[in-house]
PLY file of the C-alpha trace (Angstrom):
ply
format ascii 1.0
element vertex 524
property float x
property float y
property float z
element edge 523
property int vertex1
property int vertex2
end_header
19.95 8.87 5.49
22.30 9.19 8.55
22.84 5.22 9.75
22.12 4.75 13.25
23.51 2.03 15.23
22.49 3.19 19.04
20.26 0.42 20.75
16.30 0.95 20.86
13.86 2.07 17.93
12.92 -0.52 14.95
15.94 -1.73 12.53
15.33 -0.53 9.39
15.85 -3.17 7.54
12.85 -5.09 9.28
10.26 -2.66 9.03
11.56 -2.61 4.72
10.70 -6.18 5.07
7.64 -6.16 6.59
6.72 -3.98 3.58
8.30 -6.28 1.43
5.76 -8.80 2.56
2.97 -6.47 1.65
4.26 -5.65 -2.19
4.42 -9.71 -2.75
0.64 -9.90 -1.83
-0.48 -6.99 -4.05
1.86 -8.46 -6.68
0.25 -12.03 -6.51
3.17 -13.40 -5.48
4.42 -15.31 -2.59
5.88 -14.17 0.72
9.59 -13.29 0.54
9.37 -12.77 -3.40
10.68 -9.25 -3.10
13.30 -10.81 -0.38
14.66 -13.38 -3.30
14.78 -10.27 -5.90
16.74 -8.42 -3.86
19.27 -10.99 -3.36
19.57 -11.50 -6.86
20.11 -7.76 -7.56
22.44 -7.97 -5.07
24.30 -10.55 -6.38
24.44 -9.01 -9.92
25.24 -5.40 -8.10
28.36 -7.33 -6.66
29.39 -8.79 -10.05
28.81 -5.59 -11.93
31.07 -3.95 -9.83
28.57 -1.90 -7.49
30.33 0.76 -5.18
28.88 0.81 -1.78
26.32 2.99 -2.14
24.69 1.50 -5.03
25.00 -1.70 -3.25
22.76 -0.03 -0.29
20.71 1.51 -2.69
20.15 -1.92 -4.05
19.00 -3.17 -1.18
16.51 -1.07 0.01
14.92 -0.87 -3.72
14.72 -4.05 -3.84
12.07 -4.53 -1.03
10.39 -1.62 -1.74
10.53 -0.88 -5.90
6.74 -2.33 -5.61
5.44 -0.88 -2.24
3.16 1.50 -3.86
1.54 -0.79 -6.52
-1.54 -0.71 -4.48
-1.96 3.05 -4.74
-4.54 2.51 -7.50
-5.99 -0.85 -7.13
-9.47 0.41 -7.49
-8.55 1.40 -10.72
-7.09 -1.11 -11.31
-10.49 -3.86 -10.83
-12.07 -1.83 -12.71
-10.21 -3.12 -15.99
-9.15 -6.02 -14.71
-11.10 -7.26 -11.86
-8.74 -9.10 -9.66
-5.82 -7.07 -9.96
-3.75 -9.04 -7.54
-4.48 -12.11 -9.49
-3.74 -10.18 -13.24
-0.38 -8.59 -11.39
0.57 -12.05 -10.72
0.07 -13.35 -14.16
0.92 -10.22 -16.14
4.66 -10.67 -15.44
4.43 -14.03 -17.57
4.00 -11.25 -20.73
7.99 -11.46 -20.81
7.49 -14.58 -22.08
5.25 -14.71 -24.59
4.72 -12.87 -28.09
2.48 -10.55 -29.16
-0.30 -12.86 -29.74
-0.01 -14.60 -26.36
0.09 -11.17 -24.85
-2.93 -9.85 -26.30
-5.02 -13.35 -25.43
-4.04 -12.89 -22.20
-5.49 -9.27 -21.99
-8.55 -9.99 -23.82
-9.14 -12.58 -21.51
-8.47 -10.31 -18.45
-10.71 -7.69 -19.80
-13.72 -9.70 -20.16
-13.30 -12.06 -16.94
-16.14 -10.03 -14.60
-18.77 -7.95 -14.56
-22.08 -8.05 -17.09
-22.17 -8.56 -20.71
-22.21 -4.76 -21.41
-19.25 -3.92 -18.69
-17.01 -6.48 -20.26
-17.82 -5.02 -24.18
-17.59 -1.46 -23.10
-13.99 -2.45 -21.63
-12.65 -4.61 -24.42
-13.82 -1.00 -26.98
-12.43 1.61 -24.47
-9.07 -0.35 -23.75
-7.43 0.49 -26.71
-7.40 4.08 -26.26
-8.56 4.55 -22.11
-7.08 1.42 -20.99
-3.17 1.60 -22.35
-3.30 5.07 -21.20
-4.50 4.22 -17.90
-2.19 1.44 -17.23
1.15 4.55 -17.85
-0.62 6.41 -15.59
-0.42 3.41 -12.78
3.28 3.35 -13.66
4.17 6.72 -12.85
1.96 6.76 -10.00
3.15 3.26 -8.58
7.02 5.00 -9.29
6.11 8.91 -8.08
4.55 8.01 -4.77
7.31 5.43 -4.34
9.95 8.37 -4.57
8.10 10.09 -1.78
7.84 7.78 0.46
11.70 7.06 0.50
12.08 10.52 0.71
9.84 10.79 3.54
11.17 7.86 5.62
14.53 8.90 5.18
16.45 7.22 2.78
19.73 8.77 0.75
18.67 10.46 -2.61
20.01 7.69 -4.31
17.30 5.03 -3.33
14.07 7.56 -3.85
15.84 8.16 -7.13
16.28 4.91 -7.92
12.21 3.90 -6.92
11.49 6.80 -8.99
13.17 5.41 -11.96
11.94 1.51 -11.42
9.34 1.29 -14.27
12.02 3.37 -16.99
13.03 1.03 -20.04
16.35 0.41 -21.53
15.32 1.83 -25.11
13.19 4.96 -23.48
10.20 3.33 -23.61
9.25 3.10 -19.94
7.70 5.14 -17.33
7.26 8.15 -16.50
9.96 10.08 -18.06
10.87 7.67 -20.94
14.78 7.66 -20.05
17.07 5.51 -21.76
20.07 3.79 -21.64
22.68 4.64 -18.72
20.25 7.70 -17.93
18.57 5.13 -15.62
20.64 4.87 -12.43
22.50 1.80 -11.77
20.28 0.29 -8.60
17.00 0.63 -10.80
18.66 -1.17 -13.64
19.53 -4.32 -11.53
16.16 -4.05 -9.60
14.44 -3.94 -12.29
15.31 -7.41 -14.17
15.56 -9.22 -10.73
11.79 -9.22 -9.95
10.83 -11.07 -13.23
14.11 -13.16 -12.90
12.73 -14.56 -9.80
9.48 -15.01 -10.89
10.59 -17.10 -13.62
12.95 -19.33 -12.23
10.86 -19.87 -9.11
8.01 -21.03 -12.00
9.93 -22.20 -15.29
13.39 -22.85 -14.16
16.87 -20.99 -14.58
16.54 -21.90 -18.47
13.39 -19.88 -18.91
14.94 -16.94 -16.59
17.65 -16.66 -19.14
15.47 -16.64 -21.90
13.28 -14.09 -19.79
16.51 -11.62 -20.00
17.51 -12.24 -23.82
14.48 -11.46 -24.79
14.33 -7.92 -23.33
18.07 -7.84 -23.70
18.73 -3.69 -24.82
15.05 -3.45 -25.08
13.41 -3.49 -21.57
16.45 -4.49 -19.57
20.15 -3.36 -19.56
22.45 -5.64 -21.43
25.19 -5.57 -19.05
22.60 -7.02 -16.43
21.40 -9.36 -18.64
24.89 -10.47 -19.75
25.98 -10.73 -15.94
23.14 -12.56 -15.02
23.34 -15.09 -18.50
27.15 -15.78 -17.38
26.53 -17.02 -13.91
22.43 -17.75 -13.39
23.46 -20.97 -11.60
25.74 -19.55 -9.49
23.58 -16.47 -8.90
20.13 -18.70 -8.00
22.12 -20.83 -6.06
20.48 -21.47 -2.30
18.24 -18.56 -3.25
15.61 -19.63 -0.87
17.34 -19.84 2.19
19.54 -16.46 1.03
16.51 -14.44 0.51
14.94 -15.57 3.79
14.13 -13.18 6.39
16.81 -13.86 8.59
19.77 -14.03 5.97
18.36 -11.01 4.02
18.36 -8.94 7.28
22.00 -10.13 7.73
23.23 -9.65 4.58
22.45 -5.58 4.91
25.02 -3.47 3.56
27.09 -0.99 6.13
25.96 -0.50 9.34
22.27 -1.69 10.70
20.00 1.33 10.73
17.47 2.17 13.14
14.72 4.48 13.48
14.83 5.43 17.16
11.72 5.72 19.21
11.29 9.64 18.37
10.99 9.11 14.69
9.29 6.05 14.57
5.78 7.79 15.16
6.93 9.34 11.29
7.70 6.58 9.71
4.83 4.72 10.97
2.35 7.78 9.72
3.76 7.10 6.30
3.14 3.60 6.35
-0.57 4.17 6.76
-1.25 6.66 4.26
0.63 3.87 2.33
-2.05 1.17 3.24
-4.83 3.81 2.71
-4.50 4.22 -0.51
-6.00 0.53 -0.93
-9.63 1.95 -1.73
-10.80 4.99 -1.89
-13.08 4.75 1.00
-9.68 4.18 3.32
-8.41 7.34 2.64
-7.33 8.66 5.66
-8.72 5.49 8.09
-5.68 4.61 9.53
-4.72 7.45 10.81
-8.03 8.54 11.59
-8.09 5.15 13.89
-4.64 5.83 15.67
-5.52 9.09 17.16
-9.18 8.27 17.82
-8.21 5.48 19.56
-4.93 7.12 21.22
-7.73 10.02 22.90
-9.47 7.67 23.90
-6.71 5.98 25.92
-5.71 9.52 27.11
-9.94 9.69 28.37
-9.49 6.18 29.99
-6.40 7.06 32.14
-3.66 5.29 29.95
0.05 6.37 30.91
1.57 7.99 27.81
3.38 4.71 26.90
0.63 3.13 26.62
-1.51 5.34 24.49
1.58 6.17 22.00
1.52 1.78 21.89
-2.26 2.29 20.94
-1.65 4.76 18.52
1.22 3.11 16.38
-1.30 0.05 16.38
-4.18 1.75 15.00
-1.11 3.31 12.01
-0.57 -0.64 11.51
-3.97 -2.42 11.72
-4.75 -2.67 8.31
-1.64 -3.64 6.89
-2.93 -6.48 5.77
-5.93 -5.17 3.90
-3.33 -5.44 0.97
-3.34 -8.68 0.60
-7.10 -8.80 -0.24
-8.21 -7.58 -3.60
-9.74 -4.13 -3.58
-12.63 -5.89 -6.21
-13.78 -7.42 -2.87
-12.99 -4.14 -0.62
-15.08 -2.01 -3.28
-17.69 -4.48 -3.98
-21.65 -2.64 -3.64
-23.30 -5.65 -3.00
-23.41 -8.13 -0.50
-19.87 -10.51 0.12
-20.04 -14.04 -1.49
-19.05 -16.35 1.38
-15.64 -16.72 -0.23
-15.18 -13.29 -0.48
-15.81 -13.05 3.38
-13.53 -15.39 4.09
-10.90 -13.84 1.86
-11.76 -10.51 4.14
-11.31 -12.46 7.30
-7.83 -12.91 6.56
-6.45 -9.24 6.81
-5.62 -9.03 10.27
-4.11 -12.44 10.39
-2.17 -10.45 7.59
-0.88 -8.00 9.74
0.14 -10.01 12.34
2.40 -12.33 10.12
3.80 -9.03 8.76
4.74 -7.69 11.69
5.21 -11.11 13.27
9.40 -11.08 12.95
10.02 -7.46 14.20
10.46 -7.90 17.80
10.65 -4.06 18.52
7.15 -3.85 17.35
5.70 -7.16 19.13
3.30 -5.42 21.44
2.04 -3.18 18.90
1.30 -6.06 16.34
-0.84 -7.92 19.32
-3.20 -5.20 19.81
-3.17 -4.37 15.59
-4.06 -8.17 14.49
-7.36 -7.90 16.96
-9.07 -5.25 15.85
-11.86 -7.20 14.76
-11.89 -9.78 17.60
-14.97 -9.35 19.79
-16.09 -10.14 23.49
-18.31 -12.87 22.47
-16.18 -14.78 20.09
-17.84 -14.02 16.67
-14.59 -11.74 15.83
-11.73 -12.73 13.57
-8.83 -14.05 12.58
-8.93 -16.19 16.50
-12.04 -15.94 17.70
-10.91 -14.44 20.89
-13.32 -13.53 23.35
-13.86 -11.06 26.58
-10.78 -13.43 28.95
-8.17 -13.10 26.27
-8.32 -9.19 25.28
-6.66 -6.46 26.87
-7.97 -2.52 27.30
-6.10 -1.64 24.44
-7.05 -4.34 22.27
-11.38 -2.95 23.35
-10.28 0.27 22.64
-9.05 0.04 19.24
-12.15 -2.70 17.79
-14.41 0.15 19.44
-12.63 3.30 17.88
-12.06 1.36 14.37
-15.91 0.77 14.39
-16.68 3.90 14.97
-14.73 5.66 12.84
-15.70 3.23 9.67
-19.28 4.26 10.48
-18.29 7.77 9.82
-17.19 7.05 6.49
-18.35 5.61 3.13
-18.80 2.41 2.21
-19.53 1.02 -0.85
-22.50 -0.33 0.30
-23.75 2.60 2.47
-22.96 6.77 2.90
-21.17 7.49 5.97
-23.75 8.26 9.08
-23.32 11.19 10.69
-22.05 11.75 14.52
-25.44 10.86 16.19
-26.25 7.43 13.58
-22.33 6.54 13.96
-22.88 6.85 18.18
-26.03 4.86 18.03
-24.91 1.95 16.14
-21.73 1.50 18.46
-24.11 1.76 21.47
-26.02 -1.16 19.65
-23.04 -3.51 18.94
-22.26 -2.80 23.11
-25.54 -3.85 23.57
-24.96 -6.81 21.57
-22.59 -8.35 23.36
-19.84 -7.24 20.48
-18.01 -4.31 21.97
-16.90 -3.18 25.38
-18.77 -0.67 26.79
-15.93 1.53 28.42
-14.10 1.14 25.94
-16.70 2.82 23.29
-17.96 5.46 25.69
-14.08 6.56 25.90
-14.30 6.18 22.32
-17.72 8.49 22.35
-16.28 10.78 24.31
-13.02 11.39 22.35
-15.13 11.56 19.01
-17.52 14.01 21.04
-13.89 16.63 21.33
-12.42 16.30 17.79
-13.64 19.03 16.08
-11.19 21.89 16.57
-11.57 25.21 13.91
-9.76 25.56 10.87
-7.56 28.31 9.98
-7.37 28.17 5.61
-6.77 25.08 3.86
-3.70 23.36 3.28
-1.78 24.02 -0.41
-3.79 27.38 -0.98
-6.63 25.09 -1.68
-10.50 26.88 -1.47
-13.47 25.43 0.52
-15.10 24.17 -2.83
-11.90 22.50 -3.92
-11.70 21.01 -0.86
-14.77 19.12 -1.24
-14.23 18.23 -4.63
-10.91 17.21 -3.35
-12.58 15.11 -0.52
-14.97 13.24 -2.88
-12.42 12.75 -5.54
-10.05 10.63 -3.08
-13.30 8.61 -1.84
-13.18 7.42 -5.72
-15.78 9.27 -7.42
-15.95 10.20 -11.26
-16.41 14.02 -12.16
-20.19 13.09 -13.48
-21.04 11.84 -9.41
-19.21 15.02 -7.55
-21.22 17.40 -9.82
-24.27 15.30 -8.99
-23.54 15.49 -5.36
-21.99 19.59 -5.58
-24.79 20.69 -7.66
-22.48 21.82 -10.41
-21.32 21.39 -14.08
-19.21 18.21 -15.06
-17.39 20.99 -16.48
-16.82 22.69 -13.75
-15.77 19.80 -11.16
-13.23 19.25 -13.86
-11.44 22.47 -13.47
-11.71 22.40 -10.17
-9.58 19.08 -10.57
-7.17 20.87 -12.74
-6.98 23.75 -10.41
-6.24 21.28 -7.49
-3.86 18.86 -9.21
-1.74 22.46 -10.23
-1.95 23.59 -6.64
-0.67 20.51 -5.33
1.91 19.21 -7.52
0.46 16.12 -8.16
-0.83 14.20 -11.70
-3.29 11.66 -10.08
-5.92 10.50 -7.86
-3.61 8.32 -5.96
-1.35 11.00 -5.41
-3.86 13.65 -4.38
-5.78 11.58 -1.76
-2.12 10.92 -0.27
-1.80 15.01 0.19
-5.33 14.95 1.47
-5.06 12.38 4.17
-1.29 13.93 4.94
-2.86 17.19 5.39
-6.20 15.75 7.64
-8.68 16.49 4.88
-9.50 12.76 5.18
-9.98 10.41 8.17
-10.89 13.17 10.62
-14.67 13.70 10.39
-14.89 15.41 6.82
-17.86 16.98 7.68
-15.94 19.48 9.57
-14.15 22.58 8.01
0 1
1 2
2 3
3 4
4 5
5 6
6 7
7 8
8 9
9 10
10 11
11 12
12 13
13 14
14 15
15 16
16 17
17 18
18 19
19 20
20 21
21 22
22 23
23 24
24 25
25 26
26 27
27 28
28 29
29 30
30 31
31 32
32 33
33 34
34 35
35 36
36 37
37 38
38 39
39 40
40 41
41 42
42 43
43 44
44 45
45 46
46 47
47 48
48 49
49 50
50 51
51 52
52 53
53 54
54 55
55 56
56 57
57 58
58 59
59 60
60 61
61 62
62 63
63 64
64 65
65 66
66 67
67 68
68 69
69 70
70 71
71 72
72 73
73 74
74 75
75 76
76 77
77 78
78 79
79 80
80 81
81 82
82 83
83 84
84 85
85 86
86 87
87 88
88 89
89 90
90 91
91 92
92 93
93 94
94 95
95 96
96 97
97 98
98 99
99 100
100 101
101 102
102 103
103 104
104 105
105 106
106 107
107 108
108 109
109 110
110 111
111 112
112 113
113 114
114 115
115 116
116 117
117 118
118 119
119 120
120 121
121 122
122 123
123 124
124 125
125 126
126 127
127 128
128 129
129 130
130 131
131 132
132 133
133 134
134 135
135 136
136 137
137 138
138 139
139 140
140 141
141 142
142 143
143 144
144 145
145 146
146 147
147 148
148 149
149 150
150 151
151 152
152 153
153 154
154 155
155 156
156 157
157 158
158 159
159 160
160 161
161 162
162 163
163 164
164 165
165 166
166 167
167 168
168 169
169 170
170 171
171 172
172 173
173 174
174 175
175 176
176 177
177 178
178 179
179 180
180 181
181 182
182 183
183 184
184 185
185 186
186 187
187 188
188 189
189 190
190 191
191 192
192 193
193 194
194 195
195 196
196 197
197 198
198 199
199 200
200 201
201 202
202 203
203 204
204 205
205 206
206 207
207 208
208 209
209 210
210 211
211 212
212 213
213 214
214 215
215 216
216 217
217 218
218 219
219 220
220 221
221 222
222 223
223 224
224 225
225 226
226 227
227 228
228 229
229 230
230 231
231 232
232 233
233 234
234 235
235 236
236 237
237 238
238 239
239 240
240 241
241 242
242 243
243 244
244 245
245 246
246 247
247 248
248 249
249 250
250 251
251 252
252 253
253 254
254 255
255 256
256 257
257 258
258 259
259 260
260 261
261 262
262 263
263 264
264 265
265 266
266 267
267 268
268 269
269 270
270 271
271 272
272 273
273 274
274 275
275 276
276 277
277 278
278 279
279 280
280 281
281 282
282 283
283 284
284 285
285 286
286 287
287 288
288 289
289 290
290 291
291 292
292 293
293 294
294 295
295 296
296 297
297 298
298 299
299 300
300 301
301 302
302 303
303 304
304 305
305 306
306 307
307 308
308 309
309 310
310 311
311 312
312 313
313 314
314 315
315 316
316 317
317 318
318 319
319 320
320 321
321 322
322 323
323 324
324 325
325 326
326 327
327 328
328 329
329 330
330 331
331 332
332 333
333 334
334 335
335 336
336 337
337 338
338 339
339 340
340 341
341 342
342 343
343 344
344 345
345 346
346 347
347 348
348 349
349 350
350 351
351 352
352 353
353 354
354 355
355 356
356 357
357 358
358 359
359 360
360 361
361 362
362 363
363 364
364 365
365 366
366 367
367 368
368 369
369 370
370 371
371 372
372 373
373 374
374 375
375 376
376 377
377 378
378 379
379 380
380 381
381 382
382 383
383 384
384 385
385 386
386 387
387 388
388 389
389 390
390 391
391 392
392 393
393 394
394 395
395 396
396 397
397 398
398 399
399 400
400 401
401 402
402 403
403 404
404 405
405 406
406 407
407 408
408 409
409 410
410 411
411 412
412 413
413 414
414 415
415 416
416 417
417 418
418 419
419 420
420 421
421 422
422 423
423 424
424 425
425 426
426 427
427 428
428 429
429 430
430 431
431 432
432 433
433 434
434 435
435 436
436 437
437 438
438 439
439 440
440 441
441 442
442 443
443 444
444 445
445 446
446 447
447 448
448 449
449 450
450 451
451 452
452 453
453 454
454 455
455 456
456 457
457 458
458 459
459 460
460 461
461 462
462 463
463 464
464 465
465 466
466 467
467 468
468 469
469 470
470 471
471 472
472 473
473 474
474 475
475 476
476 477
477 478
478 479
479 480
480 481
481 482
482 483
483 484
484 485
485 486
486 487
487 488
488 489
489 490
490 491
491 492
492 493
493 494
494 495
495 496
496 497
497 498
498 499
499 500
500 501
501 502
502 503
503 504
504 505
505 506
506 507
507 508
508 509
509 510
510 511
511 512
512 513
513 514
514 515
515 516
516 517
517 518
518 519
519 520
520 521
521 522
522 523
């Protein structure tokens, strides 16, 4: 990645750490976890005798190494339930023995669901589940690669995220590397998460004994031996060194920035990030931003303004992945903690995005997307005085395009059912209503023809593709296609060889890249 140091766009470095913020919720860990790891790899980069473009490579993994572990969180619940809460615990494996370990799993397994869900898991896990859980890996690692790749980053860092979940003695994930085969920023990375973890909740002691155990096993001994010879001096002030503000100064070479006429990229991969939450997000955010950004055009917005709009309808649910996806995939009715829990994303996204000044305007109009005229919205309660056009427009065009898709609770409605329950929450006192006729009337224009489907794909895959990213097991699409099992399963084959890919995850990422999700999937 060419460094940039000309004034204007977003630093880099800030937009990593707003990221950053988002992998410590999904990880069940605090805010500024990943910031702390990364100054410990750092640290042990700088001791190991890390030339300057591992040291940069360093960096930048270390915020991002756990971006993507997210990508299958629905699969995730399924085993485990709250998968942010069993993320957060499951690093405390390092430090226990077998016996421990496998409590703590059996434990997992049968914390939710009915008698039967919990014995079907705890026979299936064995076999299903351990395979499963490699599969996360190399997903969580894969679609990490691309997004480096994608936002611009030297080889060396998507390498490196590629390489995160590998092993010392070959027994990691996905291509079971070993030894100095695993390049030197992964190796550090890789040992300073849990190192963090463990001295923030044992003490430097127990982070030593953290890194002799999986000394030449799961960690590299060199690290291991670096950090054993100086953990004092290496946690030392770690809080206020893996703050925001020291972290961003502490960036290796020159500050990067993505200037204003890439930023509209970067920001595009960002929300197929966040969409791959649930299965019923794929393609939302970015169906949202240019929804919303037509309907600024319709409402007489200068082009400033609607590419402001736009960028915040990429953002708004940034915080979505701080809530479990066993609440955001739940087919019954919310418990009122549960609600509350969902109340909380957009205050999410605002303290996200809170400390990149670039991107202040933009994070305003994101964090009120479900504020409404009357008061009744949240996180703030604002009402009619205290919102802006922009702030109407996007509540109104994420509204409408939710309706359009599924829920776990409900199908999507079509155009007309979709139209008529917007009209309704106008009525209500909920919505503005010029903003959601502007919103109407941009949804009313967004069907343009298709010429062929991307990757070579066929209609029929295309739907199978379509249904598959929304979540569903081969058994349902057949159901819903009128086919074979056997069938929708070579269709799956056919479309995973078409497009490269090994996994759900990664599929509904080409899908919603490629508008085959988000944008009215009715349409062809």
């Amino acid at each position: 990645m060419e460094a940039r140091t000309e004034v204007g766009g977003v630093r880099l470095a800030e937009l990593m750490g707003a990221l950053s913020y988002a992998a410590d919720l999904g990880l069940g860990q605090p805010i500024e976890h990943c910031m702390r790891q990364t100054v410990i790899a750092l640290r042990l980069a700088d001791r190991l005798g890390a030339d300057a473009g591992e040291r940069e490579a360093t960096y930048y993994v270390g915020m991002l190494m756990n971006a993507h572990c997210h990508a299958d969180a629905t699969e995730q619940a399924r085993w485990f339930g709250d998968a942010i809460a069993f993320k957060g615990d499951g690093v405390e494996v390092l430090g226990m023995n077998t016996a421990q370990t496998i409590g703590l799993l059996l434990r997992t397994l049968a914390s939710h669901g009915t008698a039967v869900d919990r014995a079907k898991r705890l026979a299936s896990f064995p076999g299903a589940g351990f395979k499963q859980m490699e599969t996360f890996l190399t997903t969580h690692s894969t679609l990490g690669a691309q997004f480096a790749e994608r936002v611009g980053f030297d080889a060396l860092v998507s390498l490196a995220i590629g390489q995160a979940y590998e092993q010392w003695d070959g027994k990691g994930q996905p291509l079971h590397l070993r030894g100095d085969q695993i390049c030197f920023p992964a190796r550090v990375v890789q040992f300073a998460g849990p190192a963090e973890t463990f001295h923030r909740r044992h003490g430097l002691h127990a982070a030593v004994a953290m890194g002799h155990r999986g000394r030449g096993r799961r960690f590299a001994p060199e690290v291991v031996d670096a950090f054993g010879a100086a953990a004092a001096e290496i946690l030392d002030d770690i809080d206020e060194a893996g703050s925001w503000a020291a972290l961003l100064a502490a960036e290796p070479g020159l500050v990067r920035r993505v200037p204003a006429t890439e930023l509209d990229a970067v920001l595009v991969a960002i929300a197929d990030m966040i969409d791959l939450k649930s299965p019923y997000l794929a393609g939302h955010s970015r169906g949202v931003a240019n929804l919303a950004a037509e309907a600024g055009r319709d409402s007489g917005f200068a082009d400033e303004e609607v590419s402001t709009l736009r960028r915040a309808g990429l953002l708004h649910d940034l915080g979505r992945l701080g809530v479990s996806s066993g609440i955001w995939d739940k087919p019954g009715p919310l418990t009122e903690t549960e609600f509350e829990r969902v109340r909380l994303h957009p205050y999410l996204t605002d303290r996200m995005l809170a400390r990149i000044p670039a991107l202040s305007r933009i994070r305003e109009i994101a964090a009120r997307h479900h504020e409404r005229l009357d008061g009744s919205g949240y996180p703030r309660g604002l009402t009619a005085a205290l919102l802006t056009p922009p702030d109407l427009l996007l509540a109104a065009a994420d509204v409408y395009h939710a309706l359009s898709e599924p829920r776990p609770h409900r199908p999507p409605l079509d155009a007309g059912h979709a139209a008529d329950e917007l009209r309704d929450q106008v009525r209500r006192g909920l919505l503005d209503r010029e903003a959601a006729n502007a919103v109407l009337r941009a949804a009313g224009h967004r069907a343009p023809a298709r010429q062929g489907w991307p990757g070579g794909l066929t209609g029929r895959e295309v739907e199978v593709l379509r249904l598959l990213a929304r979540g569903h097991p081969n058994k349902q699409i057949a159901q819903r296609l009128a086919v074979s099992p056997k069938t929708v399963s070579n269709h799956v084959e056919h479309i995973y060889a078409k497009l490269h890919v090994s996994s759900r995850a990664a599929a509904t990422l080409f899908a919603t890249q490629h508008g085959l999700m988000g944008t009215y999937e009715s349409g062809g």
